[in-house]
C-alpha positions as CSV (number, residue, x, y, z in Angstrom):
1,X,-16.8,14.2,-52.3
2,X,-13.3,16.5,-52.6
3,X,-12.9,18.9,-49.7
4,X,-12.5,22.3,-50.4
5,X,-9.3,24.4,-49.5
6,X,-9.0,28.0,-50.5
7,X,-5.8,30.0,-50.2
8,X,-5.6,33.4,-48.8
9,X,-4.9,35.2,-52.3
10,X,-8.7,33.2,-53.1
11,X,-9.9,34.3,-50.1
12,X,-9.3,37.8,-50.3
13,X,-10.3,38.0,-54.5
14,X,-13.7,36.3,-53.7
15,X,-14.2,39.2,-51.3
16,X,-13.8,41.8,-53.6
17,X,-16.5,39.8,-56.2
18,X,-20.2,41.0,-56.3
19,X,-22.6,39.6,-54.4
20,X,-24.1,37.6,-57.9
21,X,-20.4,36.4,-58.8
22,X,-19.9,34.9,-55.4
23,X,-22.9,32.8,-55.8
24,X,-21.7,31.9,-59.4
25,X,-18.0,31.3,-57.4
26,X,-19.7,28.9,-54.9
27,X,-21.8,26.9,-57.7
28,X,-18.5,26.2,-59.1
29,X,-17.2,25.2,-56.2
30,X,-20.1,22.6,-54.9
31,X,-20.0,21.6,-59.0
32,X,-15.8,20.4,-58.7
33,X,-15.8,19.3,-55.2
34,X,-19.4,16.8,-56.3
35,X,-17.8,15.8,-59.0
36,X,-16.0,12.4,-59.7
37,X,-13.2,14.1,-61.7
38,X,-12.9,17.9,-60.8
39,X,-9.8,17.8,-63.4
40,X,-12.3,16.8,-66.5
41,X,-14.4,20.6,-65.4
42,X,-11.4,22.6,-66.2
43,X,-8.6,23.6,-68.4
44,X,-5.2,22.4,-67.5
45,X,-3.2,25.1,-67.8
46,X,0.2,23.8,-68.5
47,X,2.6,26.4,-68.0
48,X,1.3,26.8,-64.1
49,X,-0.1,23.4,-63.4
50,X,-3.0,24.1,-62.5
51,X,-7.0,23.9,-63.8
52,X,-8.9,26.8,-64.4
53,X,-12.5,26.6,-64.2
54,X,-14.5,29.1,-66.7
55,X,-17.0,31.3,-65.2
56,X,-18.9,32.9,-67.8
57,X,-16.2,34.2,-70.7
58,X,-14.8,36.7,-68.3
59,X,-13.9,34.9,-65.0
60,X,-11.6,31.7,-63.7
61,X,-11.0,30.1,-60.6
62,X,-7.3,28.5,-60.5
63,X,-7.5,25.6,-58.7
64,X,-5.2,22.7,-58.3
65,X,-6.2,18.9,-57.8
66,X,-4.2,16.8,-55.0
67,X,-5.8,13.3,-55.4
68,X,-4.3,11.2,-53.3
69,X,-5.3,13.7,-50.3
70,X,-8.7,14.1,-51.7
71,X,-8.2,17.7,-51.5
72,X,-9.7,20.5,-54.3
73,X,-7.2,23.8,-53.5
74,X,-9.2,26.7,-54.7
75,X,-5.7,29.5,-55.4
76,X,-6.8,32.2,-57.2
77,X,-10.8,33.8,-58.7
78,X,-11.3,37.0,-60.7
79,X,-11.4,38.3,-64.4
80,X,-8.7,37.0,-66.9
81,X,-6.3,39.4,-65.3
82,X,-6.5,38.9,-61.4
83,X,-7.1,34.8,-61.8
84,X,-3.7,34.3,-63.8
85,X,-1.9,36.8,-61.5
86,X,-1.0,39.1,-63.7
87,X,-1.9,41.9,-61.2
């Protein structure tokens, strides 16, 4: 099992989500940090080196993968705008 680690720019994006997207948020987040390979559940996303994980075809978490530390970092959630920072 990865443990969980969310930045404060996550942090303070999941807070502004609905209620119903939160819960969608922390499905994803029990599905990457269950799973053998979190990198196989999202997109790499080359030009920040990161994964995205697709929520629905409107919302992402950016999360990156440190695997010798066993460690899932959970950076940025929101629509297409807000996850990639473009706010």
């Amino acid at each position: 099992m990865w443990i969980p680690e969310r930045t404060n720019q996550f942090k303070k994006q999941f807070k502004n989500l609905t209620p119903q997207l939160q819960n969608k948020v922390q499905d994803a987040i029990e599905a990457l940090c269950i799973s053998e390979k979190p990198t196989a559940l999202g997109i790499y996303k080359k030009h920040m080196e990161v994964y995205a994980y697709e929520i629905g075809s409107n919302y992402r978490i950016i999360y990156d993968v440190k695997i010798t530390e066993n460690i899932i970092v959970f950076i940025r959630v929101g629509d297409h705008k807000n996850a990639y920072g473009k706010d």
